[in-house]
Each structure stands twice: as structure tokens, then as C-alpha cells.
N, CA, C and O of each residue as an XYZ file, in Angstrom:
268
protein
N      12.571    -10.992     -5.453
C      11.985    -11.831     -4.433
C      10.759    -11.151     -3.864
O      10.819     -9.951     -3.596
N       9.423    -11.986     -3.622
C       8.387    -11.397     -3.448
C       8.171    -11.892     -1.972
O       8.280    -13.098     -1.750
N       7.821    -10.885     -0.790
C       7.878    -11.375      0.720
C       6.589    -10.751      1.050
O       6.743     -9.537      0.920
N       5.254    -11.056      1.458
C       4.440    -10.479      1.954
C       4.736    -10.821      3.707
O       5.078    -11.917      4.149
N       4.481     -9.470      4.576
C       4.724     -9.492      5.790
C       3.472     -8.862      6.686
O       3.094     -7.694      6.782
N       2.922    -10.209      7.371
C       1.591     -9.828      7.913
C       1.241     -8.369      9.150
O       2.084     -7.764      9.812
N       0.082     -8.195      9.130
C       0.566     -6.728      9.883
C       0.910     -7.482     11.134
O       0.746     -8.639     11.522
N       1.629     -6.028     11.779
C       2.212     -6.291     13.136
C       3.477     -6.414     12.958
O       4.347     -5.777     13.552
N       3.724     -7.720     11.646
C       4.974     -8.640     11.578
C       5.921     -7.530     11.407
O       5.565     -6.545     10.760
N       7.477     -7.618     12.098
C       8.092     -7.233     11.607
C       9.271     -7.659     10.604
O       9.514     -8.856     10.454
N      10.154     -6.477      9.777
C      10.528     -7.291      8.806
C      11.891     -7.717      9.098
O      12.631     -6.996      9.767
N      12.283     -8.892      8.620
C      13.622     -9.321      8.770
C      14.323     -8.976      8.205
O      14.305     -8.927      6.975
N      15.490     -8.493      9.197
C      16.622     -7.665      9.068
C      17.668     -8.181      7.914
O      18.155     -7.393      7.104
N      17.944     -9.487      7.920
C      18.895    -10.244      6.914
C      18.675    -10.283      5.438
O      19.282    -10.984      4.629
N      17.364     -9.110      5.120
C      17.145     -9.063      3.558
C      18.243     -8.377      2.799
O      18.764     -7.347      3.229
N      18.595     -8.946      1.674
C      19.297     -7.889      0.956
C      18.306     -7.240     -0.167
O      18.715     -6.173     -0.625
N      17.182     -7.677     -0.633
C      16.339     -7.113     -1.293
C      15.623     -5.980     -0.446
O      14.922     -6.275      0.523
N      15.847     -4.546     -0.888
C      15.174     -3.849      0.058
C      14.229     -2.680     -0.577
O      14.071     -1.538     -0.146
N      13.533     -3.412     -1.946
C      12.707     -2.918     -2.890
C      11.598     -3.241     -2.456
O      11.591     -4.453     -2.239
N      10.310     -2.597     -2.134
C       8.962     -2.941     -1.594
C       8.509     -2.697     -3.207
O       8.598     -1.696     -3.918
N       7.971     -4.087     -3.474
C       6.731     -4.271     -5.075
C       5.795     -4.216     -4.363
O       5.184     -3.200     -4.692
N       5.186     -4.805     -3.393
C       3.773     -4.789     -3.631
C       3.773     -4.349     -2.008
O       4.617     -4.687     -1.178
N       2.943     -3.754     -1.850
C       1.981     -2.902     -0.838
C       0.938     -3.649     -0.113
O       0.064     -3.895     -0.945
N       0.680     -4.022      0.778
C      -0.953     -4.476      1.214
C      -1.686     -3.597      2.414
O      -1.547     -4.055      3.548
N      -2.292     -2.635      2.301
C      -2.665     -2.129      3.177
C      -4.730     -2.214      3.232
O      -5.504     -1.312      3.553
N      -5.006     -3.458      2.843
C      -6.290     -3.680      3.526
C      -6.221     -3.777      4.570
O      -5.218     -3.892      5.275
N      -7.634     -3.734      4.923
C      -8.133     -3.733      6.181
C      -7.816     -2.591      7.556
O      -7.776     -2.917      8.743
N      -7.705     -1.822      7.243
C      -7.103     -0.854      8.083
C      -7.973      0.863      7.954
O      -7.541      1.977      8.250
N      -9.198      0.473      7.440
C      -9.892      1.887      7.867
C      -9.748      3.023      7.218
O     -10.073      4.168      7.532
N      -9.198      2.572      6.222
C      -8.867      4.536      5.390
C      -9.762      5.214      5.298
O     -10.863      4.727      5.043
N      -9.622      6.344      5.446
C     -10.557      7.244      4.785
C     -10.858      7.513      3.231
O     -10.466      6.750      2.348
N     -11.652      8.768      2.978
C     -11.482      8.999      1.740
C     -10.000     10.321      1.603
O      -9.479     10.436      0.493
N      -9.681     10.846      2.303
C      -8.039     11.554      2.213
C      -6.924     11.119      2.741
O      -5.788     11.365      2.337
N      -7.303     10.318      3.857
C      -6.251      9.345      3.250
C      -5.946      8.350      2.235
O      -4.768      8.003      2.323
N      -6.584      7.767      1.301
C      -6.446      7.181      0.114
C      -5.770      8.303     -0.439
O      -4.539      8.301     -0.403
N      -6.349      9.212     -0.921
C      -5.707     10.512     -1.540
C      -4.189     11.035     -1.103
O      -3.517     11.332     -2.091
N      -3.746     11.149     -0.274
C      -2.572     10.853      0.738
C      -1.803      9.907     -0.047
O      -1.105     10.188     -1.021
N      -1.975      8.848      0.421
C      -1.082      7.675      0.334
C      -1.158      7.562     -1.354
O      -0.131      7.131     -1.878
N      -2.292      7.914     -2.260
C      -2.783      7.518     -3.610
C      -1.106      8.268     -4.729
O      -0.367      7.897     -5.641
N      -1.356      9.718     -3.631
C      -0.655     10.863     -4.229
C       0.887     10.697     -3.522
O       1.726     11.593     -3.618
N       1.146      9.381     -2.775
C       2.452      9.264     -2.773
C       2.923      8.422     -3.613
O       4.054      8.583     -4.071
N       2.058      7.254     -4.009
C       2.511      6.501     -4.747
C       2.992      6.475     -6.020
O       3.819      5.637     -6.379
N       2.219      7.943     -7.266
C       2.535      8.498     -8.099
C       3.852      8.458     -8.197
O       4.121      7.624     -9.061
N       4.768      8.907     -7.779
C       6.073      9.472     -6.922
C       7.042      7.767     -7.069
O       8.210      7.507     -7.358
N       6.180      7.154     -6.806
C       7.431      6.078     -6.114
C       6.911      5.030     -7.461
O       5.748      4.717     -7.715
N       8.235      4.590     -8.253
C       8.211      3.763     -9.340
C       8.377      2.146     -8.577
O       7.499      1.331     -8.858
N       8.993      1.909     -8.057
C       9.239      0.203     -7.194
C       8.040     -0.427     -7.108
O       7.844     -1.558     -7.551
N       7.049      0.391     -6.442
C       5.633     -0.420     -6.264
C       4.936     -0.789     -7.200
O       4.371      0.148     -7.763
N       4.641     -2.247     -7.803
C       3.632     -2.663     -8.639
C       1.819     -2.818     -8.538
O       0.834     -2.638     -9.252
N       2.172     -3.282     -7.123
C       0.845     -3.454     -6.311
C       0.220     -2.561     -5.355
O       0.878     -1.864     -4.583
N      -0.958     -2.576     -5.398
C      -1.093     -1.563     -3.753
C      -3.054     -1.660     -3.730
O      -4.054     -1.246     -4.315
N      -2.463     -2.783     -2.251
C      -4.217     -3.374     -2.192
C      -4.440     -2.462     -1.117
O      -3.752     -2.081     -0.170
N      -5.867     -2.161     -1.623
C      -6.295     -1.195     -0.477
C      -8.051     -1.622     -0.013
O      -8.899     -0.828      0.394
N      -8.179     -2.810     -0.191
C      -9.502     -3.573     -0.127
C      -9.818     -3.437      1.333
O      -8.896     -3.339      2.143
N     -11.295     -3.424      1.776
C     -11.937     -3.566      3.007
C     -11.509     -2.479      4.107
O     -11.336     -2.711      5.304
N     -11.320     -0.758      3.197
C     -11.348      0.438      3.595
C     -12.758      0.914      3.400
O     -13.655      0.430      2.710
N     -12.739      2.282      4.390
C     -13.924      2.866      3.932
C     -13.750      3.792      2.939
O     -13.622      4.991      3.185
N     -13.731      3.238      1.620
C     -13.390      4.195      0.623
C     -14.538      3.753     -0.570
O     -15.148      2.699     -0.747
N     -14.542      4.900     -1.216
C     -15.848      4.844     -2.304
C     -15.216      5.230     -3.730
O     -13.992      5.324     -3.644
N     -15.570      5.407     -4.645
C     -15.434      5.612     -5.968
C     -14.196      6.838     -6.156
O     -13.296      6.717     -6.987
N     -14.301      7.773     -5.428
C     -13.691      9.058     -5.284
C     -12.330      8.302     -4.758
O     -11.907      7.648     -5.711
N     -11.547      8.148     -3.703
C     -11.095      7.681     -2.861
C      -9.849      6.962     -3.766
O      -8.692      7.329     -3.974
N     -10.668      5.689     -4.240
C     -10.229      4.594     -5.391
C      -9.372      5.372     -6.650
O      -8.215      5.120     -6.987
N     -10.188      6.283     -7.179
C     -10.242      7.064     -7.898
C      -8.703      7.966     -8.255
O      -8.166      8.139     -9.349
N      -8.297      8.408     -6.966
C      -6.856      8.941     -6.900
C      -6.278      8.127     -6.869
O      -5.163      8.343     -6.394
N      -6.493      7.028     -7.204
C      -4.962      5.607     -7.222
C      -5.015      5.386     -8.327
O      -4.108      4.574     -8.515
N      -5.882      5.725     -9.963
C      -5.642      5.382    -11.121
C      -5.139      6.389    -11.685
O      -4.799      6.330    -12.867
């Protein structure tokens, strides 16, 4: 089951699916180490398919640690 949950939103408690696929963390200002941060956690974690990171301040480098 695929649930996108807007920011702020919080999530409802009555899920029994408690696998996060997809990620959305636009819009929220990253840096370029934090991409690297979060890039170099995701390695790590197999569940996530997705992980938008659009309308950060991030450049080629940044991007770069998420492939």
C-alpha cells in the first residue's frame, strides 16, 4: 500500500503496513551534507524505492551521493 503523507501531517496510527517505499523530502532546504547524510543513510536501508529530494539547495555533488 502506497500512502504519501503531507508535511506536518501526521501518520495514522491504524496502519498495519509499516514499510516506508517512498520518501518525499522536497522542499525543505538541504544542504550539500546533508544530502550526503541522509544519501549515506539510505544505502543502508533496502524498503525505500523512492527518495525525492527536488527544490533543495543541492548541486551535482550533493545529488551525486544518492546514486
Amino acid at each position: 500500500m502506497r500512502q504519501r503523507v503531507a508535511r506536518n501531517e501526521k501518520l495514522p496510527y491504524n496502519t498495519t503496513d509499516t514499510t516506508i517505499t517512498a520518501l518525499d523530502l522536497s522542499q525543505n532546504s538541504f544542504s550539500e551534507m546533508a544530502a550526503e547524510g541522509i544519501c549515506a543513510g539510505m544505502k543502508r536501508n533496502t524498503a525505500v524505492q523512492e527518495l525525492h529530494l527536488s527544490h533543495n539547495l543541492l548541486t551535482a555533488r550533493g545529488v551525486g551521493s544518492c546514486v
